[in-house]
Structure formats: structure tokens, C-alpha cells
C-alpha positions as CSV (number, residue, x, y, z in Angstrom):
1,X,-11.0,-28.9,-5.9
2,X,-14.4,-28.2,-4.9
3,X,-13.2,-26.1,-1.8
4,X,-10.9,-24.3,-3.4
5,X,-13.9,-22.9,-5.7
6,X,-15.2,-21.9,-2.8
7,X,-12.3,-20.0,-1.0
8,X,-12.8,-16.1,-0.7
9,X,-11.8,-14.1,-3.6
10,X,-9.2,-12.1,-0.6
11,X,-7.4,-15.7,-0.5
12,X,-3.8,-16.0,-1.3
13,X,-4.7,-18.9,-3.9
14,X,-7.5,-17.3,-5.6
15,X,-5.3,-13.9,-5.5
16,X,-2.6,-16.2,-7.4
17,X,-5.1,-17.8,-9.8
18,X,-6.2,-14.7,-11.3
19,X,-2.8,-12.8,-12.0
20,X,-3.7,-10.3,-9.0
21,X,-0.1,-10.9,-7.1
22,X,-1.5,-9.7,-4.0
23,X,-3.8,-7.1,-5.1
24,X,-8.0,-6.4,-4.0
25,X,-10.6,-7.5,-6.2
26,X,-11.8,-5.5,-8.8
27,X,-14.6,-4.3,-7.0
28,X,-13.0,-4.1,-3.8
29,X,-10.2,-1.4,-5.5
30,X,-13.3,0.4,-7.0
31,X,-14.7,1.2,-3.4
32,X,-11.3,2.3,-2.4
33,X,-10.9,4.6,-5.0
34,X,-14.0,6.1,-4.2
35,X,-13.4,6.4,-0.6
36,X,-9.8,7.7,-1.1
37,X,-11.4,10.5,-3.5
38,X,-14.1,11.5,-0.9
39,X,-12.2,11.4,1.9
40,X,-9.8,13.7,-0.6
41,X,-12.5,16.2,-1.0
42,X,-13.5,16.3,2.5
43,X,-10.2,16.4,3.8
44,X,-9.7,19.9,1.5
45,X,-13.1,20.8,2.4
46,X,-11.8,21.4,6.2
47,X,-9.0,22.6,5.1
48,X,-6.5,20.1,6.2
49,X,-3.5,18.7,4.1
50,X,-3.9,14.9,3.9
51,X,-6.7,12.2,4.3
52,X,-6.8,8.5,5.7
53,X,-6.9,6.0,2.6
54,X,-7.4,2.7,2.8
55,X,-4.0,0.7,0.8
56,X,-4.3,-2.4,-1.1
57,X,-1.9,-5.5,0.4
58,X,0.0,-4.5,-2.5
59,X,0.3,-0.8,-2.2
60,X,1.2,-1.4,1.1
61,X,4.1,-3.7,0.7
62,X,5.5,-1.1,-2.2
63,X,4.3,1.7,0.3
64,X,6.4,-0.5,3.3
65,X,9.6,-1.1,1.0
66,X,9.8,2.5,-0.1
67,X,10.1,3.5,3.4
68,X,12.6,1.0,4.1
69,X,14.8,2.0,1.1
70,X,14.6,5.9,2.4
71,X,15.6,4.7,5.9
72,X,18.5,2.9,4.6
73,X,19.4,5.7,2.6
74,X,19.3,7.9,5.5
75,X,21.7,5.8,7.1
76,X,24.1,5.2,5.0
77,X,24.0,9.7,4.6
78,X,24.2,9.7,8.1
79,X,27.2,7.2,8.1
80,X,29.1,8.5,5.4
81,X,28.8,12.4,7.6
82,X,30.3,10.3,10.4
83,X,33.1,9.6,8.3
84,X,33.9,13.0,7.5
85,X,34.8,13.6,11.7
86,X,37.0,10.1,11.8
């Protein structure tokens, strides 16, 4: 038990332990919001449309399945067009 105290807060078990379900520490999501809102405001500052953010393991994997649910959609538009030609 004593070097499971000790395991980084990043760590799958501690991650588990306190309810995170894959998410940053508090502070860690703290400095990514205030990356992702300066890299916002200097992104607009130079006048270009989007900015590099940093996603939380979490975000990512919602970020990753959305994509995959939009691909899949996409095919199965593209199939059904096929279908029309048959």
C-alpha cells in the first residue's frame, strides 16, 4: 500500500481512485485552460482561424470516437450512394 501512495497523480490507479476516469489533475486541466485561452488570443491576434490545444486523455478519446463515428457515417452515405447505381 505504501507504493501505491506514492504512484503519480497521472497514474491509471490514482486516476481511478479519485473518480477522474481518465481525466488530468485538477491543476494540470487548470494550466490547459490557460494555455488553450492564450494560444486562442494569439492565434486571433495573427489573424489565423484555429490554435494548437493541448487535450486531456479524456477529451482525446471523446475527441478520437467522434471522428470515428463521422467516418463511419461517411461510409455508410457513401455506400448507400453506391446503391443507388446497382
Amino acid at each position: 500500500m505504501a507504493l501505491l501512495e506514492y504512484l503519480p497523480d497521472e497514474s491509471a490507479l490514482k486516476m481511478a481512485l479519485q473518480g477522474r476516469e481518465g481525466d488530468w489533475p485538477e491543476w494540470m486541466q487548470i494550466l490547459a485552460g490557460i494555455h488553450e485561452q492564450s494560444a486562442l488570443f494569439y492565434s486571433w491576434r495573427y489573424g489565423q482561424d484555429e490554435a494548437q490545444v493541448f487535450l486531456s486523455p479524456k477529451a482525446r478519446w471523446e475527441h478520437h470516437l467522434k471522428q470515428a463515428e463521422e467516418e463511419q457515417d461517411a461510409e455508410d452515405a457513401l455506400d448507400e450512394i453506391d446503391g443507388w447505381f446497382e
